[in-house]
C-alpha positions as CSV (number, residue, x, y, z in Angstrom):
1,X,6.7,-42.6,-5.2
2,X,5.8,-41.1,-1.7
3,X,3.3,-38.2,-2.6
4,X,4.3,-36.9,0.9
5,X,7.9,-35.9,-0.7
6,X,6.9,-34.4,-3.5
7,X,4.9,-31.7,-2.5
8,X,6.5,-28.3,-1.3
9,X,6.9,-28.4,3.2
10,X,5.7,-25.5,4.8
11,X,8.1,-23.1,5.3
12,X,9.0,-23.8,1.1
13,X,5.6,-23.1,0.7
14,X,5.9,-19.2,3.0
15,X,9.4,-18.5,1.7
16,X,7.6,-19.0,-1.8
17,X,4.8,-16.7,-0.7
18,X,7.4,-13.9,0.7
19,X,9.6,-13.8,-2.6
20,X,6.2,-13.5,-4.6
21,X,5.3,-10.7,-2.1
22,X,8.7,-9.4,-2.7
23,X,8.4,-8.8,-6.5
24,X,4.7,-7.8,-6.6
25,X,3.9,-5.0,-8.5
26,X,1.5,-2.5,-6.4
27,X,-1.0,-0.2,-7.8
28,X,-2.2,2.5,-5.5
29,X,-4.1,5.7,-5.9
30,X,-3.8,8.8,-3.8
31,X,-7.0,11.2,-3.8
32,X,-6.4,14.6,-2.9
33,X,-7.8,18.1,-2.8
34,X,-5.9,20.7,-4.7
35,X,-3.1,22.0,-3.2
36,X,-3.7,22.0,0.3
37,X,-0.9,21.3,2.9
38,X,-2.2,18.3,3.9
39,X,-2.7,16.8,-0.2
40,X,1.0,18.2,-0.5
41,X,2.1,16.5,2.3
42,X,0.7,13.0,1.7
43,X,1.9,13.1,-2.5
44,X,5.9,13.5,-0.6
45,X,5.1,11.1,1.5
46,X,3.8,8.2,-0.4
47,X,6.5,9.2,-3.2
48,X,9.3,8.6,-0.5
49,X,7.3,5.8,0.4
50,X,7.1,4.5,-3.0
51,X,10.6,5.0,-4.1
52,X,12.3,3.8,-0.6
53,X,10.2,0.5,-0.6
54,X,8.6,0.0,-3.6
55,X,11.0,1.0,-6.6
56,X,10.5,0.1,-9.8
57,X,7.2,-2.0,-9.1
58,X,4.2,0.5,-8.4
59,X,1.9,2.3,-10.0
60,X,0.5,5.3,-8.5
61,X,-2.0,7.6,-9.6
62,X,-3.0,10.9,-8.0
63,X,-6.2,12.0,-8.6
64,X,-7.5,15.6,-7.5
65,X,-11.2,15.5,-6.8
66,X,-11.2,18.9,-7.1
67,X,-10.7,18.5,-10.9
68,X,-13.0,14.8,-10.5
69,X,-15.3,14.7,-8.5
70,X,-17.2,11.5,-10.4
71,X,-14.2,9.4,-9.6
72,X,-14.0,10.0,-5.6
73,X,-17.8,9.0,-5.7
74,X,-17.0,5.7,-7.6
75,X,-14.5,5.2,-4.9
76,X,-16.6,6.2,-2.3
77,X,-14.2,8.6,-1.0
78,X,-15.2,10.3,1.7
79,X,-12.4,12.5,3.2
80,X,-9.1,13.8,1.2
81,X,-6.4,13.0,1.1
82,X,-6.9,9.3,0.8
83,X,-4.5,6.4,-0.5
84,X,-6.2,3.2,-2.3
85,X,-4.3,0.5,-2.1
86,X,-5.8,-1.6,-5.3
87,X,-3.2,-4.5,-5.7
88,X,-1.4,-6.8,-4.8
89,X,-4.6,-7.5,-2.6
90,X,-6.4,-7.0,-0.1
91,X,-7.6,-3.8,-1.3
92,X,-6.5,-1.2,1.7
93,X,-7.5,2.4,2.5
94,X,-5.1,5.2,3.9
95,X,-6.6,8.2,5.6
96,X,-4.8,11.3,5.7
97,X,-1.3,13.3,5.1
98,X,0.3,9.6,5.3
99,X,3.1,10.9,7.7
100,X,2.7,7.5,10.0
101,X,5.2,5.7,7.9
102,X,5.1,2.8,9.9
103,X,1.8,2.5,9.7
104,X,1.5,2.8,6.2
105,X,4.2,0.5,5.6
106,X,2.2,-2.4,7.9
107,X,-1.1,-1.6,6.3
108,X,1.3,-2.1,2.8
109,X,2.2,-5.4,3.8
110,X,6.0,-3.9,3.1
111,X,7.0,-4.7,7.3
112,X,5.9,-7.2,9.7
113,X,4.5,-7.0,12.7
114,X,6.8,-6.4,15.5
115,X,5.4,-8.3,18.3
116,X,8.4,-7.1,21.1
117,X,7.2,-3.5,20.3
118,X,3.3,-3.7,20.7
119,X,3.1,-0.5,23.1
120,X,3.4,2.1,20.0
């Protein structure tokens, strides 16, 4: 038997690596300060965000570090309102009201790079 056959080509290999991506289950936790504008803002957004792209495979916690302030210094947060993207990995860190959707959709790994539309 040719070992050379049996084993998955390339692109099997990615297409098997995007349908895994596809049906990952995220778990991501938004720190934010009370209710300020800006903690308001980025709980809508990553909700829309959630439920748009993510639906039925997320986890998201919001943690006010207002009412916690131990668990922002075991996360080392340092400015609110921030988005912790724990799993699938790499871990990844959101600053702000997360309005850049497309941004936070890259840094997600939920869209690709566009490499036609590198001026933005």
């Amino acid at each position: 038997m040719n070992m050379k056959n049996s084993l998955p080509t390339e692109l099997e290999a990615m297409e098997a690596a995007a349908d895994a991506h596809d049906t990952a289950h995220y778990v991501l936790k938004l720190y934010i300060t009370g209710t300020t504008p800006s903690s308001m803002k980025a709980i809508v957004n990553i909700r829309k965000i959630c439920e748009e792209h993510l639906l039925g495979r997320y986890d998201l916690e919001i943690v006010d570090i207002s009412q916690q302030p131990m668990l922002a210094e075991g996360e080392q947060i340092i400015a609110a309102p921030t988005l912790i993207k724990k799993l699938p990995l790499p871990l990844r860190r959101f600053i702000g009201d997360l309005s850049q959707t497309e941004r936070i959709l890259l840094g997600l790994d939920l869209r690709k790079v566009d490499n036609k539309d590198s001026s933005s």
